[in-house]
Backbone as CSV, one residue per row, in Angstrom:
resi,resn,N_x,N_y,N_z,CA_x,CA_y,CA_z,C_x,C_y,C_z
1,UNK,22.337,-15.143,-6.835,21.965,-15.379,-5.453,20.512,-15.031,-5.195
2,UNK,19.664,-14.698,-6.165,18.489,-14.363,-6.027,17.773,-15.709,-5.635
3,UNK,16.190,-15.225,-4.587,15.546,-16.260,-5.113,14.691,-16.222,-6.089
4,UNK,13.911,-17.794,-6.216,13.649,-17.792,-7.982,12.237,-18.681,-7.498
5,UNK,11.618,-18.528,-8.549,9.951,-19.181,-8.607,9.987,-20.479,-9.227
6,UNK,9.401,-21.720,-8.441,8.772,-22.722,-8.553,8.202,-22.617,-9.942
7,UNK,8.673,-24.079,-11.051,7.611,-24.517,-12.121,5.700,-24.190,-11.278
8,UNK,5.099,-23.197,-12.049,3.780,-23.564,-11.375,3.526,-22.285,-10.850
9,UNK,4.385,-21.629,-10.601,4.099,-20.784,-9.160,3.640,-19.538,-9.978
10,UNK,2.942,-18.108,-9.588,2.702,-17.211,-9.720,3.245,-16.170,-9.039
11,UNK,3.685,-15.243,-9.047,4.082,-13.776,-8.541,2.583,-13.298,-7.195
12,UNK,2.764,-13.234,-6.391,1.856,-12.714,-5.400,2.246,-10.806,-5.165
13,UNK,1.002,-10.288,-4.879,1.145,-9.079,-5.369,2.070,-8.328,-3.790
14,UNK,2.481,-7.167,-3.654,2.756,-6.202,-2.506,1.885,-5.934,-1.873
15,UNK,1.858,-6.496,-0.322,0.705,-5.719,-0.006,0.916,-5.011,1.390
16,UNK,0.536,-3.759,1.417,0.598,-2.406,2.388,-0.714,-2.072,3.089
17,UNK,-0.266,-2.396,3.965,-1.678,-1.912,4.932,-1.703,-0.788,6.218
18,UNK,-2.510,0.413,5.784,-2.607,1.224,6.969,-3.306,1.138,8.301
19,UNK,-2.134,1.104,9.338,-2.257,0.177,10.626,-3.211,1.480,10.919
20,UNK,-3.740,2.902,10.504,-4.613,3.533,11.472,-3.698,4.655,12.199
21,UNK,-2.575,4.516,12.855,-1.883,5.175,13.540,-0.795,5.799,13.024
22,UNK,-0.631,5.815,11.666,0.950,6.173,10.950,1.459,5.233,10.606
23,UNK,1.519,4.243,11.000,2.810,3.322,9.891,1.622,2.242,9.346
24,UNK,2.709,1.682,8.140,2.001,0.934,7.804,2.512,-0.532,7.750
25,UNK,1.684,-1.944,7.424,2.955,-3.226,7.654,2.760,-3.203,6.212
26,UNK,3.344,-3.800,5.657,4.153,-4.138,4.044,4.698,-5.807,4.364
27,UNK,3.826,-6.425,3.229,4.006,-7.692,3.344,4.624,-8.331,1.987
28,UNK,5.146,-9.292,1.936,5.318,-9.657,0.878,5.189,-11.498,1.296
29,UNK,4.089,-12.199,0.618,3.864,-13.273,1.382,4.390,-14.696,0.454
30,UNK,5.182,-13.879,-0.870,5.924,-15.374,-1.405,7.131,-14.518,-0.911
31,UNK,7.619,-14.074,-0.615,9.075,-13.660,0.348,8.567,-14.381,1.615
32,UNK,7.983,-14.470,2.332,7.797,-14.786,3.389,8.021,-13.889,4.468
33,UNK,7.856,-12.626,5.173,8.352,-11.274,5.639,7.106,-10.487,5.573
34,UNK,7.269,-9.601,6.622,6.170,-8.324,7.005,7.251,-7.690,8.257
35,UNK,6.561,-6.571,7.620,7.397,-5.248,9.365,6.334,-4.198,8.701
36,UNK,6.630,-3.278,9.733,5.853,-2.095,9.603,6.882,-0.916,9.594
37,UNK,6.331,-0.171,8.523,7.556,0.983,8.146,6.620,2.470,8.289
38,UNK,7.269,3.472,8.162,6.695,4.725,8.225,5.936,5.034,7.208
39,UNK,4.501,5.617,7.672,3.800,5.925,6.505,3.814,6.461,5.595
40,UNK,5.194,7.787,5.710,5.535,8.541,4.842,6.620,8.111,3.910
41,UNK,7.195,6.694,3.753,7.827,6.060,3.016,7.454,5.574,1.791
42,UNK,7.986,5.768,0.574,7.859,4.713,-0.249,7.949,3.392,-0.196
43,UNK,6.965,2.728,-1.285,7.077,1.400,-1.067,7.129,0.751,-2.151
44,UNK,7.801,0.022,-3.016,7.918,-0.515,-4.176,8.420,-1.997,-4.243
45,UNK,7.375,-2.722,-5.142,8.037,-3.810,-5.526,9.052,-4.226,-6.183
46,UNK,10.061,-3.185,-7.050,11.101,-3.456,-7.493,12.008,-1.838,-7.057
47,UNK,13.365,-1.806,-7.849,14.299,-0.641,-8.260,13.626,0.655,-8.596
48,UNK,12.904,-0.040,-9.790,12.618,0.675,-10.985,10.883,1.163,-10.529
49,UNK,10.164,0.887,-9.665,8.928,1.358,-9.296,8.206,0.422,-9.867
50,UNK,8.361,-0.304,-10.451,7.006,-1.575,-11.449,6.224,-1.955,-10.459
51,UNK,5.129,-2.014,-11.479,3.554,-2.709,-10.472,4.212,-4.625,-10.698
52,UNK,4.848,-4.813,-11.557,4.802,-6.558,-11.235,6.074,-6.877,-10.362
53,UNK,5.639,-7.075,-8.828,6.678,-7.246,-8.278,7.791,-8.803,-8.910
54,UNK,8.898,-8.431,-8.144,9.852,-9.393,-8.173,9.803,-10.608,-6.954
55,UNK,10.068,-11.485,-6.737,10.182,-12.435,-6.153,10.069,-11.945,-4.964
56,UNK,9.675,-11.449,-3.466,10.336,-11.567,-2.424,10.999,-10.294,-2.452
57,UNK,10.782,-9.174,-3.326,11.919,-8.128,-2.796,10.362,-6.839,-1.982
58,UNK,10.953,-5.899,-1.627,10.573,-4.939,-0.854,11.445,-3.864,-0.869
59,UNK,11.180,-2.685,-1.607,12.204,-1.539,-1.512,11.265,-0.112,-0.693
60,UNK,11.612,0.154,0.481,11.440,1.270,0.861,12.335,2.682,0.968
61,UNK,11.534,3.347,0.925,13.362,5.052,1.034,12.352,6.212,1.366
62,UNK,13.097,6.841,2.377,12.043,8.150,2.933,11.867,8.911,1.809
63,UNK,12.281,9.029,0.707,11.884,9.463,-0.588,11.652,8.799,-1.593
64,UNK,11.139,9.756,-2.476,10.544,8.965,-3.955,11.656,8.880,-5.014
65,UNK,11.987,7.665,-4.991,13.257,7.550,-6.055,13.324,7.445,-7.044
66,UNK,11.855,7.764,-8.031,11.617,8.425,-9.335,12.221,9.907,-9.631
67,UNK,11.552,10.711,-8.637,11.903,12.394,-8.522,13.027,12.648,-7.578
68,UNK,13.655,11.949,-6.790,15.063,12.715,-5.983,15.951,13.162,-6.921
69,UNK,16.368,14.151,-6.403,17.164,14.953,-7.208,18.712,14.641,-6.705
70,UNK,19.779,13.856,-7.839,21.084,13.881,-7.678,21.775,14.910,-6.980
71,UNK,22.314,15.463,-5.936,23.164,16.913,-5.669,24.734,16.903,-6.200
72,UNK,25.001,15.649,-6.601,26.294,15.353,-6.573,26.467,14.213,-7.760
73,UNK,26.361,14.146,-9.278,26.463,13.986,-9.924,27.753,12.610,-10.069
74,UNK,28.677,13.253,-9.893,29.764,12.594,-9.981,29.839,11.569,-8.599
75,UNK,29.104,11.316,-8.015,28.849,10.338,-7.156,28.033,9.386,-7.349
76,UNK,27.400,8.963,-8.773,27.165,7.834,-9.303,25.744,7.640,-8.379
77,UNK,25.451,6.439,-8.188,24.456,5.894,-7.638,24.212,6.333,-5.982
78,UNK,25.425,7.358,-5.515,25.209,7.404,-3.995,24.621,8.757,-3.630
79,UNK,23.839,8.814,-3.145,23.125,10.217,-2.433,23.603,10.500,-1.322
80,UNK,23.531,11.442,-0.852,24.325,12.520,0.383,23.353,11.700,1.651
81,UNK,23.934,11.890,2.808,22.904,11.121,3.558,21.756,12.215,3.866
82,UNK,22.335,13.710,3.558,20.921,14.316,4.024,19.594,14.390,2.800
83,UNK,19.789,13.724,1.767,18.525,13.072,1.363,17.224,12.192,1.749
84,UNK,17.950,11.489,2.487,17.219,10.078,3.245,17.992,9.062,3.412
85,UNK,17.130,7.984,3.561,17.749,6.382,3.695,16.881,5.563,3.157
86,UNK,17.246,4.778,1.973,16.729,3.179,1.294,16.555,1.976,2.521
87,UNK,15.422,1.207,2.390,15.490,0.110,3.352,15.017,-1.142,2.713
88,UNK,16.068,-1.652,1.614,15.843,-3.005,0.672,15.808,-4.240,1.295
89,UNK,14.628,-5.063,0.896,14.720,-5.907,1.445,14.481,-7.415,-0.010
90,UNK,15.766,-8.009,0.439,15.661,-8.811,-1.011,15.832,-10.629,0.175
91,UNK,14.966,-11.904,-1.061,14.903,-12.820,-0.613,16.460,-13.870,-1.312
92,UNK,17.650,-14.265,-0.838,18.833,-14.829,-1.289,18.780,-16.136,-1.277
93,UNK,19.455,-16.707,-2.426,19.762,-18.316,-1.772,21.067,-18.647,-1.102
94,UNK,20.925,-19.691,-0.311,21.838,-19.849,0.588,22.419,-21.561,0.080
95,UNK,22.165,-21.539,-1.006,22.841,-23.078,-1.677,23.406,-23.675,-1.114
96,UNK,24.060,-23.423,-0.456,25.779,-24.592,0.211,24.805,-24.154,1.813
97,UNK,23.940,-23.818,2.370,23.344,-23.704,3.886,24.695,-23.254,4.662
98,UNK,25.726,-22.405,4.522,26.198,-21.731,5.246,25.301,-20.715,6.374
99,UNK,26.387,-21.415,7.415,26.284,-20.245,8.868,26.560,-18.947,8.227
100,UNK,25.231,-17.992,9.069,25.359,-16.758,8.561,26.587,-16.098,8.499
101,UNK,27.835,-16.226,9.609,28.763,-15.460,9.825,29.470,-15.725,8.721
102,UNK,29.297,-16.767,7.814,30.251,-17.251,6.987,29.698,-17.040,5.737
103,UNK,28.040,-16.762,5.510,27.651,-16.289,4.087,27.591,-14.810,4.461
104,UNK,27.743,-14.454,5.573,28.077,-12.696,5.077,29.573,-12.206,4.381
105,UNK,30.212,-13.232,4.704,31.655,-12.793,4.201,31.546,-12.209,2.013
106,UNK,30.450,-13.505,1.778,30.109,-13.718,0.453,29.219,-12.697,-0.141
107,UNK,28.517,-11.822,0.788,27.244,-10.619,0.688,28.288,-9.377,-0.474
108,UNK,27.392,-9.809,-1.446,27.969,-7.991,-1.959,26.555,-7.462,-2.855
109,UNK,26.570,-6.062,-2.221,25.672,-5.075,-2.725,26.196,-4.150,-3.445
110,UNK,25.656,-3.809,-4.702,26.267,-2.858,-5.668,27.779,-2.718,-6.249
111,UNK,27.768,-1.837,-7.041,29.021,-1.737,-8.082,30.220,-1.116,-7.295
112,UNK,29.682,-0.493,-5.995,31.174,0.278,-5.707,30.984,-0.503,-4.148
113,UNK,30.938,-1.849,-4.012,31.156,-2.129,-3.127,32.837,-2.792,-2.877
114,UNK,33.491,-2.218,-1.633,34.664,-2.851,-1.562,34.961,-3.600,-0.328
115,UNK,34.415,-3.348,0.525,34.651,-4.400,1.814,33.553,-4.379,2.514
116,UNK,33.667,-5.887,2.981,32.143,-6.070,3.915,33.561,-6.085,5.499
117,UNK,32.306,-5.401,6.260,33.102,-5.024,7.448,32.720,-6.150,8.299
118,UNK,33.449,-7.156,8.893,33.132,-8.233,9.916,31.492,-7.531,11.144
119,UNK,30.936,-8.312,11.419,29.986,-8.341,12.437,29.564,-8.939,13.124
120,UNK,28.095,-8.941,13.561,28.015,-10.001,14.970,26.663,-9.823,15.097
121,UNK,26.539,-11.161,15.460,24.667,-12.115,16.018,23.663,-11.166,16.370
122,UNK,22.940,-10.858,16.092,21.749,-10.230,16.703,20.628,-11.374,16.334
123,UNK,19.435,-10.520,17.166,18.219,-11.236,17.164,17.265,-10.617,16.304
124,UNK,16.535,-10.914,15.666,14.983,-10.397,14.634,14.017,-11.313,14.634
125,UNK,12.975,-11.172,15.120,11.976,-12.131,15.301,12.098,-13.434,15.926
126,UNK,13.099,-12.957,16.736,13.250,-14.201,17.535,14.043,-15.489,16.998
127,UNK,14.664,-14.652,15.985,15.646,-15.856,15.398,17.204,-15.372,15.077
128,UNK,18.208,-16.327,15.068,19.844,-15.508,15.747,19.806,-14.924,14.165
129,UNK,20.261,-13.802,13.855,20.438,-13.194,12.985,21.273,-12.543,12.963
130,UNK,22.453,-11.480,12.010,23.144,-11.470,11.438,23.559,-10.300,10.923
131,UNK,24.501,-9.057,11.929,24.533,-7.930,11.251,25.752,-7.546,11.185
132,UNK,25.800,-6.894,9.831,27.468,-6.544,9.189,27.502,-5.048,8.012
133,UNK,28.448,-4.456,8.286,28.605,-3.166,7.759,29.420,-3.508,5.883
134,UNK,28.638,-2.953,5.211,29.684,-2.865,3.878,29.980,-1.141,3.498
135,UNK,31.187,-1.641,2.831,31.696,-0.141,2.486,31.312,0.138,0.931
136,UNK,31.414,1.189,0.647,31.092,1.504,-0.868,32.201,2.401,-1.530
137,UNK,32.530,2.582,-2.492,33.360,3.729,-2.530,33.372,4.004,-4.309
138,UNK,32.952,5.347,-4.151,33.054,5.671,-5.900,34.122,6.536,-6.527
139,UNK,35.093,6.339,-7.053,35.898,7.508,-7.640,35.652,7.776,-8.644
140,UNK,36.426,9.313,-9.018,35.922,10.172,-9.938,37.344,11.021,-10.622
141,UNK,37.091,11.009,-11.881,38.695,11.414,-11.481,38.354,13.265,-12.020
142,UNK,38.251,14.468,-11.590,38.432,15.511,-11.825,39.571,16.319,-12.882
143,UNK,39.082,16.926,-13.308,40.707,17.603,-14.141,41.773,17.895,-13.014
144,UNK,41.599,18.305,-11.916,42.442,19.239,-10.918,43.354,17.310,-10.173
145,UNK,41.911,17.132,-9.460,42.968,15.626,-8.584,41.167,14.531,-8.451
146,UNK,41.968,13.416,-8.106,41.229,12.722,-7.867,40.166,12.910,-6.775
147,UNK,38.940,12.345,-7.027,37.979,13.001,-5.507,36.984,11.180,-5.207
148,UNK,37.380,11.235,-3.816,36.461,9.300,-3.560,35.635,9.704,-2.730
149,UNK,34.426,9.610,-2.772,33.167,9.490,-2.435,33.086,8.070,-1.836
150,UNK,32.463,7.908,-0.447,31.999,6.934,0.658,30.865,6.583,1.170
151,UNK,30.370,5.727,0.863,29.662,5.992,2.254,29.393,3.280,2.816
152,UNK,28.839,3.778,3.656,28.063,2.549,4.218,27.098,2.203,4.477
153,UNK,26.694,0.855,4.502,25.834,0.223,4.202,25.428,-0.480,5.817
154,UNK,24.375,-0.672,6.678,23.799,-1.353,7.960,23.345,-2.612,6.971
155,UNK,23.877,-3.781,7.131,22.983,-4.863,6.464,22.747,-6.372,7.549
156,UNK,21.562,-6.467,7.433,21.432,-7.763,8.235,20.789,-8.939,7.592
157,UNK,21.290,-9.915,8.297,21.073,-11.313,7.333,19.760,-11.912,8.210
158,UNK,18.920,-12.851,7.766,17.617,-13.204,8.543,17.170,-14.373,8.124
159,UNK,17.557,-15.965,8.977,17.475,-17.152,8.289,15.867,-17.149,8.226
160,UNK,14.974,-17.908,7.186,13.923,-17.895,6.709,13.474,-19.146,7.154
161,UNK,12.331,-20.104,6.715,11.715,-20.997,7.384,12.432,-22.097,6.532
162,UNK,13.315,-21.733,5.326,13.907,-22.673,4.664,15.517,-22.249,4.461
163,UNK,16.055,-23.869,4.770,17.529,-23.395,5.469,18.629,-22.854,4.462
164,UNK,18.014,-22.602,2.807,18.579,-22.698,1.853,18.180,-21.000,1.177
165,UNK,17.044,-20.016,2.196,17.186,-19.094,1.775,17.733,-18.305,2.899
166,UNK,18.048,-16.984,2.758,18.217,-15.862,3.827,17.520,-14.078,3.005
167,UNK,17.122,-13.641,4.149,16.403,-12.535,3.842,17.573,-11.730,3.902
168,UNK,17.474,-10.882,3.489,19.241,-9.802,2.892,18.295,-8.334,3.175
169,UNK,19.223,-7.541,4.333,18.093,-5.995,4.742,19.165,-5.316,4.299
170,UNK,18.835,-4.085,3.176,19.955,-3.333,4.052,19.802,-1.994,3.693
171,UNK,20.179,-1.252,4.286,19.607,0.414,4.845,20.814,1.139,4.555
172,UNK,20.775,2.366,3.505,21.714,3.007,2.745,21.236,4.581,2.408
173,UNK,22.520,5.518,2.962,23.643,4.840,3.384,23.373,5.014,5.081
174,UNK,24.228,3.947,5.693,24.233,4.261,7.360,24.238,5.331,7.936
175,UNK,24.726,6.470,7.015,25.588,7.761,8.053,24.164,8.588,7.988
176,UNK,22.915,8.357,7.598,21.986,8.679,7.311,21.625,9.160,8.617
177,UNK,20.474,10.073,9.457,19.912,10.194,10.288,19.179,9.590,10.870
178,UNK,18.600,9.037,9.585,17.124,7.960,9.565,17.823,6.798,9.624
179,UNK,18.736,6.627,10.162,18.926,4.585,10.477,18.309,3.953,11.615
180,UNK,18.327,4.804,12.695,17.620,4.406,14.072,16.033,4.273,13.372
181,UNK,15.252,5.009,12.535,14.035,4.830,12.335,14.462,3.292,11.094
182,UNK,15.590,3.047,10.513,15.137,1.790,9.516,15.111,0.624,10.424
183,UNK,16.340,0.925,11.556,16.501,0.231,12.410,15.341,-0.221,13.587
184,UNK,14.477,0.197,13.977,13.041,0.470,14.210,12.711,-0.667,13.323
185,UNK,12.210,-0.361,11.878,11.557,-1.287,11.151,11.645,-2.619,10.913
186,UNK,13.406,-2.660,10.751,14.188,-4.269,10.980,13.401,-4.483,12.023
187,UNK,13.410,-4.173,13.152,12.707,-4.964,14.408,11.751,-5.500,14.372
188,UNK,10.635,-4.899,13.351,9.673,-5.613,13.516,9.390,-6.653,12.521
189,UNK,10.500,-7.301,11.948,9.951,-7.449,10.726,10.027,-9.070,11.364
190,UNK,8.974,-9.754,10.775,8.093,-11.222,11.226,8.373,-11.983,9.983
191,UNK,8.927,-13.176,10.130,9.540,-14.232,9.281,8.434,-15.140,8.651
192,UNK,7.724,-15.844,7.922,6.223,-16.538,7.704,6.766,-17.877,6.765
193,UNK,6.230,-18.913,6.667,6.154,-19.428,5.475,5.755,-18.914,4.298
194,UNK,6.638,-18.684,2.896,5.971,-18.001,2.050,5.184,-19.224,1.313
195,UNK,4.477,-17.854,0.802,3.097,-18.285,0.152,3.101,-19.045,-1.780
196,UNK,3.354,-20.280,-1.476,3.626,-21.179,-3.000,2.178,-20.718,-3.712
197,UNK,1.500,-20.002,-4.605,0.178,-19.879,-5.143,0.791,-20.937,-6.644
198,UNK,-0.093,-21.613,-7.203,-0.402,-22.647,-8.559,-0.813,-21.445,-9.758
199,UNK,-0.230,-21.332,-10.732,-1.016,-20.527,-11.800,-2.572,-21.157,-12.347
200,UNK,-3.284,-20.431,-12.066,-4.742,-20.599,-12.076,-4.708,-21.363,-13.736
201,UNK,-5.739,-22.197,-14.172,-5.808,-22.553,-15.394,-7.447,-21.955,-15.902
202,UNK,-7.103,-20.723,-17.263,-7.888,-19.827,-17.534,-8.657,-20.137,-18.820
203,UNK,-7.540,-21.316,-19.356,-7.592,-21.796,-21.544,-7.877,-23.068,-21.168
204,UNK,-8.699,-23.801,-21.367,-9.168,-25.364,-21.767,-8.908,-25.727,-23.155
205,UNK,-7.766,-27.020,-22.647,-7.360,-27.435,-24.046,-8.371,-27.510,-25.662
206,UNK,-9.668,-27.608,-25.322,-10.282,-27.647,-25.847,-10.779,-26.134,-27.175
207,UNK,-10.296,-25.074,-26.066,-10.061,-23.868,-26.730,-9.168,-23.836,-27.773
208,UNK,-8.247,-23.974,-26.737,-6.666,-23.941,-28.158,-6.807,-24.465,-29.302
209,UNK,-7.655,-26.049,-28.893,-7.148,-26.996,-30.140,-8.758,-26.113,-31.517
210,UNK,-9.307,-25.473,-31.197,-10.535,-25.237,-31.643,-10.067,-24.039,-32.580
211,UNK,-9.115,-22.820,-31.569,-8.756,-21.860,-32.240,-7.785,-22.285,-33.469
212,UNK,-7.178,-23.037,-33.032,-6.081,-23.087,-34.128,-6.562,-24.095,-35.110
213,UNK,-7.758,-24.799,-35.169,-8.316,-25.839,-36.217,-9.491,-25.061,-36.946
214,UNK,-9.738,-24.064,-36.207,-11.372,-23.403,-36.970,-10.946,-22.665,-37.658
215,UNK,-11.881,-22.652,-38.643,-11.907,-20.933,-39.453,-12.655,-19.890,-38.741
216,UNK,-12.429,-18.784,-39.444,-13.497,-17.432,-39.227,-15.146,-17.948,-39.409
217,UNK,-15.246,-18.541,-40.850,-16.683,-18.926,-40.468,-16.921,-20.309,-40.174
218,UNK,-16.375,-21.355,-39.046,-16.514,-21.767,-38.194,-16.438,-22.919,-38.756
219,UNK,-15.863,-23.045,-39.997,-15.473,-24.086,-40.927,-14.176,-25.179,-40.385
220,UNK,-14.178,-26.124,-40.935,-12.825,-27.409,-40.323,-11.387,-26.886,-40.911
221,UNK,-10.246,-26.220,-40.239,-9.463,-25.800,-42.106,-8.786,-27.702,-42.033
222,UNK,-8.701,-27.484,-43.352,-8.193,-28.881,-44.320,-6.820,-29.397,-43.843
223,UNK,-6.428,-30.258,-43.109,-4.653,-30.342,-42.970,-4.423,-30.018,-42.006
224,UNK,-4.935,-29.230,-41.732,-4.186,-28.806,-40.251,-4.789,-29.212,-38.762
225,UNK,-3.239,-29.663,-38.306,-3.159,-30.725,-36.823,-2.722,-29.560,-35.879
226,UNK,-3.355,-29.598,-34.814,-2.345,-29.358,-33.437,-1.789,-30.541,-32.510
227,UNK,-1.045,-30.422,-32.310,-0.309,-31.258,-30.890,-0.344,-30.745,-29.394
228,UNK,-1.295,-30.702,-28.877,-0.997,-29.947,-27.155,-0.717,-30.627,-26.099
């Protein structure tokens, strides 16, 4: 369900700008999307922290999710809400152009997801948009008894300028403190045409066919053809 890059196209970089006053906007302009998030947030182009972003994604979290420290081990991928709150923002395809109410049914985030909770229409940038609760749930099984770990997910759907993608938000976990502040950020976030860039041409055929026909001392080698 990801989206995916155009024959041609290039990766456009993350870009974060300090508005001056504390927050900053965070753009991503082949996603097509900008909002302004808290300055004291992380901001990453992927999961994993990489400088080469991914398509259209945007990961923010009031902490640094290199160094947070697990408290709860046996809870897998979920942090306590008094850690913070994640505010992912990934670009989806919408193949079959389903009504949002009907591609949220299809929305699943992560490994311990078990039910998306029904929801209802809101507005984001001025366009009808799309918010619905998922549940998560991790078990564990202890020597003594079994122990299930919970929590939820705020996720909203956000039709794009093309009727075949949707912007996918979602802020984890809900029970967090900080949702009214992710919730804040959803608001502002501004829908754009994304940005198609051409991969620049850097090698003239003329190079190639030269490297691979010359010698070291600048000789013809004997036999040998390229095809480019």
């Amino acid at each position: 369900m990801w989206g995916s890059l155009s024959s041609g196209q290039t990766r456009t970089p993350l870009a974060v700008a300090d508005l001056g006053d504390g927050p900053r906007r965070v753009t991503r302009a082949d996603g097509g999307c900008s909002l302004i998030a808290p300055k004291a947030w992380s901001v990453t182009a992927s999961f994993a922290g990489g400088i080469e972003p991914l398509y259209g994604q945007v990961h923010l979290a009031s902490f640094d999710r290199q160094t947070v420290q697990t408290p709860r081990p046996e809870a897998g991928f979920m942090l306590p809400p008094e850690v913070g709150i994640t505010l992912d923002i990934e670009v989806w395809q919408n193949s079959l152009r389903e009504p949002l109410d009907r591609y949220a049914t299809g929305v699943r985030i992560g490994p311990d997801q078990i039910e998306v909770v029904p929801g209802g229409p809101v507005t984001v940038d001025g366009r009808g948009a799309f918010r619905l609760t998922i549940q998560d749930e991790h078990r564990f099984q202890p020597t003594n008894a079994p122990l299930i770990i919970r929590q939820t997910r705020a996720v909203w759907l956000v039709p794009t300028t093309r009727d075949d993608r949707v912007i996918v938000i979602a802020a984890t976990p809900a029970e967090s403190s900080l949702l009214a502040m992710a919730e804040r950020a959803v608001a502002t976030l501004r829908v754009t045409t994304p940005v198609e860039l051409t991969t620049p041409v850097i090698v003239q055929r003329s190079e190639i066919v030269t490297q691979w026909t010359t010698g070291k001392a600048g000789d013809q080698i004997a036999g040998r053809r390229v095809a480019v």
